[in-house]
N, CA, C and O of each residue as an XYZ file, in Angstrom:
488
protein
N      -0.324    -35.110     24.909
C      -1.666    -35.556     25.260
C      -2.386    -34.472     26.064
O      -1.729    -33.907     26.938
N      -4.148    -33.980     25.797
C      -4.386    -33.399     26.457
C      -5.565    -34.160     27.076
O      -6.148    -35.027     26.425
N      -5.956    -33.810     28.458
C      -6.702    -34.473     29.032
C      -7.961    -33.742     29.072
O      -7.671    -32.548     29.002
N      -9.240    -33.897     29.153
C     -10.434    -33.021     28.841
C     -11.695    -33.766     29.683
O     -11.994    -34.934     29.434
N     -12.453    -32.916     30.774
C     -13.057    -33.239     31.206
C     -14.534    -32.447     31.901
O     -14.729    -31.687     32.849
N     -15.404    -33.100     30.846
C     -16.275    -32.265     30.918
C     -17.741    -31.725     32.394
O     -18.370    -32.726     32.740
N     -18.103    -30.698     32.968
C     -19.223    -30.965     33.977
C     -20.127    -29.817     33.846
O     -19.836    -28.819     33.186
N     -21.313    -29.986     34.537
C     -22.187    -28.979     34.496
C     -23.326    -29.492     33.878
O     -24.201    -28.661     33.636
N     -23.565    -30.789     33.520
C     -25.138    -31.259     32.886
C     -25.608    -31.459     33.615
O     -25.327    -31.707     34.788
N     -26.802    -31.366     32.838
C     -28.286    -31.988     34.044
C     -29.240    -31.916     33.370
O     -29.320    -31.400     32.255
N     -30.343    -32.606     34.192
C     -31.833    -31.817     33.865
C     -32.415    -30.581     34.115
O     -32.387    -30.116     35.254
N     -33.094    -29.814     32.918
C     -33.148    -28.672     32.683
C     -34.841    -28.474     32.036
O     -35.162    -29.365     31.250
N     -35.613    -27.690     32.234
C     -36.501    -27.383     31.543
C     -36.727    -26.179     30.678
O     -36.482    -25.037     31.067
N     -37.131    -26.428     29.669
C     -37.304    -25.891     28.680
C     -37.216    -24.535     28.481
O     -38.367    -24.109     28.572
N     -36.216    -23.350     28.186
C     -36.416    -22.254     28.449
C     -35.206    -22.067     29.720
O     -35.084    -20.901     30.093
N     -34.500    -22.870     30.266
C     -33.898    -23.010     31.418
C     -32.269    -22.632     30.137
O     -32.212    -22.390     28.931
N     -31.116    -22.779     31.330
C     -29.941    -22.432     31.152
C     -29.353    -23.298     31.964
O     -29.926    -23.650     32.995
N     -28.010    -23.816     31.593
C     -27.211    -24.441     32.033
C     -25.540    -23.951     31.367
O     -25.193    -23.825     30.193
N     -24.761    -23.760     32.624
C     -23.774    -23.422     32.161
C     -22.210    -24.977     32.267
O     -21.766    -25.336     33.358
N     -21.727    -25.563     30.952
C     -20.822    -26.388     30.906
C     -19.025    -25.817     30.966
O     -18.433    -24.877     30.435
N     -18.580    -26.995     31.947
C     -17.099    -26.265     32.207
C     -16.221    -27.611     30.957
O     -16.864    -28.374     30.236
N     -15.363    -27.577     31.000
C     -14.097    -28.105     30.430
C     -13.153    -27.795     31.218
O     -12.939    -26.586     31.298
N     -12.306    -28.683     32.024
C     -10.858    -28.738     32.626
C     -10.196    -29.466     32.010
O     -10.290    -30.693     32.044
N      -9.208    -28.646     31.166
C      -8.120    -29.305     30.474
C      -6.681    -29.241     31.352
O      -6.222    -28.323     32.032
N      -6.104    -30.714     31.037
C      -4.654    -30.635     31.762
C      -3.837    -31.670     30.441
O      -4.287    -32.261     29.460
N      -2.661    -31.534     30.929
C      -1.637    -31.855     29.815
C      -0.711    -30.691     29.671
O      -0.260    -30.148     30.680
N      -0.329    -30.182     28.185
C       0.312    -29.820     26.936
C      -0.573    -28.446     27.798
O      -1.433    -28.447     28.679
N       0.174    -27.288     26.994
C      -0.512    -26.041     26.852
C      -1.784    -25.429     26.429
O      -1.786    -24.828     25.354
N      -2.660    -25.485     26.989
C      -3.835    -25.260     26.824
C      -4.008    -24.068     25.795
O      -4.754    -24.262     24.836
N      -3.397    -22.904     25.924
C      -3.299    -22.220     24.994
C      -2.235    -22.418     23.703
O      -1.617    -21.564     23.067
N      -2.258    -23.545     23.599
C      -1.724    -24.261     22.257
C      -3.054    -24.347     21.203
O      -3.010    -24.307     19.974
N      -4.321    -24.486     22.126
C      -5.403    -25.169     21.105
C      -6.271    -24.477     21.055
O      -6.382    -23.619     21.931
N      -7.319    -24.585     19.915
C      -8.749    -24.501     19.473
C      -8.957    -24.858     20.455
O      -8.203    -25.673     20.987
N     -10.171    -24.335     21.133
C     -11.302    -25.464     21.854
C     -12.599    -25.241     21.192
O     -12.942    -24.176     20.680
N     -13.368    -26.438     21.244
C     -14.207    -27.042     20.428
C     -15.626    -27.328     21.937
O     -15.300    -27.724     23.056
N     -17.135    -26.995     21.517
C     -18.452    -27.887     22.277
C     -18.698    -28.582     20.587
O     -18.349    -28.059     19.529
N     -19.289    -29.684     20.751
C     -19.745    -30.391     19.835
C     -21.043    -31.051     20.868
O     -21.059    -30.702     22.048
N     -22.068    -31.979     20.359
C     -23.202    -32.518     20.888
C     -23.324    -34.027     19.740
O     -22.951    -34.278     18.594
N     -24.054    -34.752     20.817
C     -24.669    -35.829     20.209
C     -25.634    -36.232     20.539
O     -25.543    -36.991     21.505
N     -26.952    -36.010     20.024
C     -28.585    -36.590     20.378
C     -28.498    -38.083     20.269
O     -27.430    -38.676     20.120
N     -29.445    -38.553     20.335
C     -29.306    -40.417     20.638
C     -29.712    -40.505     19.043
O     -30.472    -39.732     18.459
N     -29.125    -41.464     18.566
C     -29.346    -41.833     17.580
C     -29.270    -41.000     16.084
O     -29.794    -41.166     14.983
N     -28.111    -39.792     16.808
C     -27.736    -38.896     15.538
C     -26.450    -38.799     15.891
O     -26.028    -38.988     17.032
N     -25.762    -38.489     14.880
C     -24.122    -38.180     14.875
C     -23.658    -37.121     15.393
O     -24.368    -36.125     15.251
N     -22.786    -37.010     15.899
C     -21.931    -35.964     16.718
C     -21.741    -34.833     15.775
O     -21.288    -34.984     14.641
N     -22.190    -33.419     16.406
C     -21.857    -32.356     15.607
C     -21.643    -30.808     15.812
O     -22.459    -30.374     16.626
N     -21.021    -30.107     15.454
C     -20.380    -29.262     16.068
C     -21.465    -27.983     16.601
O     -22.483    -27.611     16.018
N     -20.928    -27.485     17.816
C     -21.893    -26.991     18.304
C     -21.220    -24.961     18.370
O     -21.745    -23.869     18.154
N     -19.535    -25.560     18.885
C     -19.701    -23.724     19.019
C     -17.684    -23.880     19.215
O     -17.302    -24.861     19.853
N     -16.684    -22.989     18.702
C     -15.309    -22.935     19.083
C     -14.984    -22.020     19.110
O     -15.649    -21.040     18.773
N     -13.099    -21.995     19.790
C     -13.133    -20.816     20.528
C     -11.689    -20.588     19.907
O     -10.812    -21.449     19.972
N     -11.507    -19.263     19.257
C      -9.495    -19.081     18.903
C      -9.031    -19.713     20.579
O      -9.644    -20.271     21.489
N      -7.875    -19.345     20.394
C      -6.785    -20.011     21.521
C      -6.631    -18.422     23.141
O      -6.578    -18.495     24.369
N      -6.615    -17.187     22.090
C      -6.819    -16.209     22.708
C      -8.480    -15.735     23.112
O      -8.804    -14.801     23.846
N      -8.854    -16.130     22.812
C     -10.617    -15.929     22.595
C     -11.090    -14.671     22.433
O     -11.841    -14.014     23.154
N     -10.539    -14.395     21.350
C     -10.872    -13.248     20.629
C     -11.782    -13.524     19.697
O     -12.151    -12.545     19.048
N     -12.468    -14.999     19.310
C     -12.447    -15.212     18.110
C     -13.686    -16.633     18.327
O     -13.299    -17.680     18.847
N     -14.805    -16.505     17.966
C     -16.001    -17.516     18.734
C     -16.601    -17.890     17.322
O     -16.431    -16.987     16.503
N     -17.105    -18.736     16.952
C     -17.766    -19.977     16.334
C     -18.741    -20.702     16.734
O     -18.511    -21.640     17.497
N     -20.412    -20.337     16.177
C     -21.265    -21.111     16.785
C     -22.052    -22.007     15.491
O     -21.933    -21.418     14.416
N     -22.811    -23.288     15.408
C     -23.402    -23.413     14.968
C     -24.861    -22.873     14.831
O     -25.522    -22.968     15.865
N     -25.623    -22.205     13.513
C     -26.926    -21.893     13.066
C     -28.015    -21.886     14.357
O     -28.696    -20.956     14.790
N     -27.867    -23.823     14.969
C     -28.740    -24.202     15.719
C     -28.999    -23.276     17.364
O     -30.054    -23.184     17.992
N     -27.364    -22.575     17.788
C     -27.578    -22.163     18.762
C     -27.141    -20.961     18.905
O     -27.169    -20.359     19.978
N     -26.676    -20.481     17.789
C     -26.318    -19.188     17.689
C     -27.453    -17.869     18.588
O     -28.610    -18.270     18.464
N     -27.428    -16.847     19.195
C     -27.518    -16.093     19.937
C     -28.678    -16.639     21.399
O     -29.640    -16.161     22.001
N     -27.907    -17.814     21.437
C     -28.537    -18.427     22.594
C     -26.954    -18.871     23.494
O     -26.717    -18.524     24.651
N     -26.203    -19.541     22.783
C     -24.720    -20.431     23.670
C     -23.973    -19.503     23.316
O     -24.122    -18.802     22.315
N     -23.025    -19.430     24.202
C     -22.311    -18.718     24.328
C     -20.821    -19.192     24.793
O     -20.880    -19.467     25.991
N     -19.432    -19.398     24.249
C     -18.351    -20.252     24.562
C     -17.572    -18.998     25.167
O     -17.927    -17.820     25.161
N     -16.507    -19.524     25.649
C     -15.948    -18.594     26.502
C     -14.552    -19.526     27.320
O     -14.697    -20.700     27.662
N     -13.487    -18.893     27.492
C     -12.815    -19.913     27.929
C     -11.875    -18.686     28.854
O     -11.757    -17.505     28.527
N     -11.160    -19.474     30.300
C     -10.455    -18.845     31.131
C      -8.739    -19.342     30.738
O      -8.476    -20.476     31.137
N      -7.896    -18.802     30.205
C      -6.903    -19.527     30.191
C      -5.961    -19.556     31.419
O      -5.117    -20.422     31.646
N      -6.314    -18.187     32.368
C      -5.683    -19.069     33.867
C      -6.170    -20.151     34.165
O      -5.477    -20.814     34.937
N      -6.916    -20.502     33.912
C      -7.667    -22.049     34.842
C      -7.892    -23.397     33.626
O      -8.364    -24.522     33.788
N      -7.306    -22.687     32.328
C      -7.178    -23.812     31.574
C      -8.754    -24.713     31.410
O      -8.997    -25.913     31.283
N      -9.574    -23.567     31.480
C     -10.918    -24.234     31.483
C     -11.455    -23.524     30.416
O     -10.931    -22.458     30.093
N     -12.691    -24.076     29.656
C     -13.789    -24.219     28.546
C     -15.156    -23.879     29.255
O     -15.622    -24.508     30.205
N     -15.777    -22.680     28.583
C     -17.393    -22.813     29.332
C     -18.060    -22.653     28.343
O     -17.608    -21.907     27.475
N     -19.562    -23.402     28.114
C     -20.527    -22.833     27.041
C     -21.804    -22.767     28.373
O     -22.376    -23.416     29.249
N     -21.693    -21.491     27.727
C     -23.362    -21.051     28.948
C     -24.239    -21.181     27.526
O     -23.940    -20.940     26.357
N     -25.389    -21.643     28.128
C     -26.386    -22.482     27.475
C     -27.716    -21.661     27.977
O     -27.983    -21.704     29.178
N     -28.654    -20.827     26.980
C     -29.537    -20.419     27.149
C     -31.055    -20.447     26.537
O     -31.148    -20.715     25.340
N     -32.141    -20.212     27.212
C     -33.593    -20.302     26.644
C     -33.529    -22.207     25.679
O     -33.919    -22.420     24.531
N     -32.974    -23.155     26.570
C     -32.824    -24.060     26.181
C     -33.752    -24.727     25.536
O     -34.842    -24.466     26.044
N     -33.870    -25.664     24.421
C     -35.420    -26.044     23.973
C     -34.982    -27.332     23.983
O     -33.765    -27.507     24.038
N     -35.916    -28.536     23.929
C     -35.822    -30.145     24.047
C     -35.150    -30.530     23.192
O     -34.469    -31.496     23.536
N     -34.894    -29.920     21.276
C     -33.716    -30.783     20.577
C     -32.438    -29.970     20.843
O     -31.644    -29.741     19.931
N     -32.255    -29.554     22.052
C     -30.413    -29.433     22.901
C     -30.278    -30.676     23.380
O     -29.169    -31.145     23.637
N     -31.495    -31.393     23.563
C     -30.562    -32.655     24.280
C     -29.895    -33.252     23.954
O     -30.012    -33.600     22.779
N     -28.827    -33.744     24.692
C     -27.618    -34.412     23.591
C     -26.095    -35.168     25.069
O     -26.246    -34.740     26.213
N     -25.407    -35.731     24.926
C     -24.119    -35.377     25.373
C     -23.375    -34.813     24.871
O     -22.970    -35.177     23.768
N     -22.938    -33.783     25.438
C     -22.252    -32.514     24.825
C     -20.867    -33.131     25.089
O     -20.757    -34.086     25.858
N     -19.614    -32.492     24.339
C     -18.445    -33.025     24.282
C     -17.690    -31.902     24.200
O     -18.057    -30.908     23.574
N     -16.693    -31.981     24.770
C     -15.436    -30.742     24.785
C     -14.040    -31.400     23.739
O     -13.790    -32.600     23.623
N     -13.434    -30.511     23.208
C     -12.578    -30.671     22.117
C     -11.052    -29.655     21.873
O     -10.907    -28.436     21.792
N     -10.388    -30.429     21.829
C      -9.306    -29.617     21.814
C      -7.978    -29.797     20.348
O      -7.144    -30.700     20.282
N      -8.150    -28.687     19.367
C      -7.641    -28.886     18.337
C      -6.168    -27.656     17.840
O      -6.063    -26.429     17.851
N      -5.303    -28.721     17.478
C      -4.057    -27.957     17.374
C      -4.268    -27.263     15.902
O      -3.611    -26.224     15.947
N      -4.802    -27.362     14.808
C      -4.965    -26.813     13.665
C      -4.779    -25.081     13.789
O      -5.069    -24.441     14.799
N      -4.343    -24.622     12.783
C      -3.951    -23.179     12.915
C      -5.478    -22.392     13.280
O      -5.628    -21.715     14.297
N      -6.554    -22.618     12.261
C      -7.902    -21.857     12.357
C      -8.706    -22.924     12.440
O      -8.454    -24.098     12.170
N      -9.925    -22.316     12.928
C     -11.283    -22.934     13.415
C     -12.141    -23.457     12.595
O     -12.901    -22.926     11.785
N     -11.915    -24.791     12.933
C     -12.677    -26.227     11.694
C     -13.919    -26.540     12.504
O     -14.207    -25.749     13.403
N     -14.522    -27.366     12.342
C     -15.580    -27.933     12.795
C     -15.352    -29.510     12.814
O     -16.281    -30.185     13.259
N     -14.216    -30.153     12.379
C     -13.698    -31.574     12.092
C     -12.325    -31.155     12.297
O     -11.604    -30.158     12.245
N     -12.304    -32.898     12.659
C     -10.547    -32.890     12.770
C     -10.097    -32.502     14.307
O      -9.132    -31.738     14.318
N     -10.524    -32.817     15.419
C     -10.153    -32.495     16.533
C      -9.205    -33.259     17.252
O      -9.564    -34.425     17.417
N      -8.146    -32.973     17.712
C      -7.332    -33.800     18.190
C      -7.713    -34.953     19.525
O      -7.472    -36.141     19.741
N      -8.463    -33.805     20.265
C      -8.178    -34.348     21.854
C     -10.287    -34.346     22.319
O     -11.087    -33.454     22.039
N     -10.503    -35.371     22.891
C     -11.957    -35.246     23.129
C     -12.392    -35.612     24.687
O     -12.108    -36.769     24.998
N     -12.887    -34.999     25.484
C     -13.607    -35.713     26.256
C     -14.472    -36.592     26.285
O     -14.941    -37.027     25.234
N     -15.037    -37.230     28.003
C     -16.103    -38.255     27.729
C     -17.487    -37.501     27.661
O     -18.583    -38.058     27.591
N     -17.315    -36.489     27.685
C     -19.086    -36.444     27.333
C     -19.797    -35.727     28.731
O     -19.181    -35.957     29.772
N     -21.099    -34.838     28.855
C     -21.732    -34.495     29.869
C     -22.879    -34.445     29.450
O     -23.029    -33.840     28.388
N     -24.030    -35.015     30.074
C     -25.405    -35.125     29.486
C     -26.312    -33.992     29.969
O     -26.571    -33.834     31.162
N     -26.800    -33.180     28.957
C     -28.000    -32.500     28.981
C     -29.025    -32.726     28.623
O     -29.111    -32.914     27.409
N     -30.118    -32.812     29.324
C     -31.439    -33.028     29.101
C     -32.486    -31.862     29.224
O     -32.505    -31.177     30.246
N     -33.390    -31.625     28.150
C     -34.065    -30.714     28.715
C     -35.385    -31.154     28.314
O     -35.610    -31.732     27.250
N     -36.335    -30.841     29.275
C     -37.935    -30.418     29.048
C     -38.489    -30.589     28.764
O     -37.960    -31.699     28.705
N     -39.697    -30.765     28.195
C     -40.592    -29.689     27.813
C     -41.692    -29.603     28.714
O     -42.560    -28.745     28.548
């Protein structure tokens, strides 16, 4: 079991930055994928950005590509997506993810947090 817990939301205006952590405990952290995914109100959860296990190796979705940025510390067993020039459809609860699969899916995640809410702007 891995445990996943996400912080760092808030309110943000438009053009603003916010940087999200992930503290994972359990199982070996460098066992897994880590995964940001998002969910706007009234749309389905969807993948936002992942990370190889060594983080050599980054995955963003279209939507936020050369804006978010994932990044992970494996001394501290933590997940970060720094979040930049933010615009109003980022809002969402963002979700942290942790997947044992050999390479980097966008589905299929083993382990999920509860969620951290970003709001932004305009």
């Amino acid at each position: 079991q891995v445990h996943l817990v996400e912080s760092g939301g808030g309110l943000v205006q438009a053009g603003g930055s916010l940087r999200l952590s992930c503290a994972a405990s359990g199982r070996t952290f460098t066992n897994y994928i880590m995964g940001w995914f998002r969910q706007a109100p009234g749309k389905e959860r969807v993948f936002v950005a992942a990370i190889t296990r060594s983080g050599g190796t980054t995955t963003y979705a279209d939507s936020v590509k050369g804006r978010f940025t994932i990044s992970r510390d494996n001394t501290k067993n933590t997940v970060y997506l720094q979040m930049n020039s933010l615009k109003p459809e980022d809002t969402a609860v963002y979700y942290c993810a942790a997947d044992s699969n050999v390479g980097v899916r966008k589905t299929g995640y083993d382990y999920w947090g509860q969620g951290t809410q970003v709001t932004v702007s305009s």
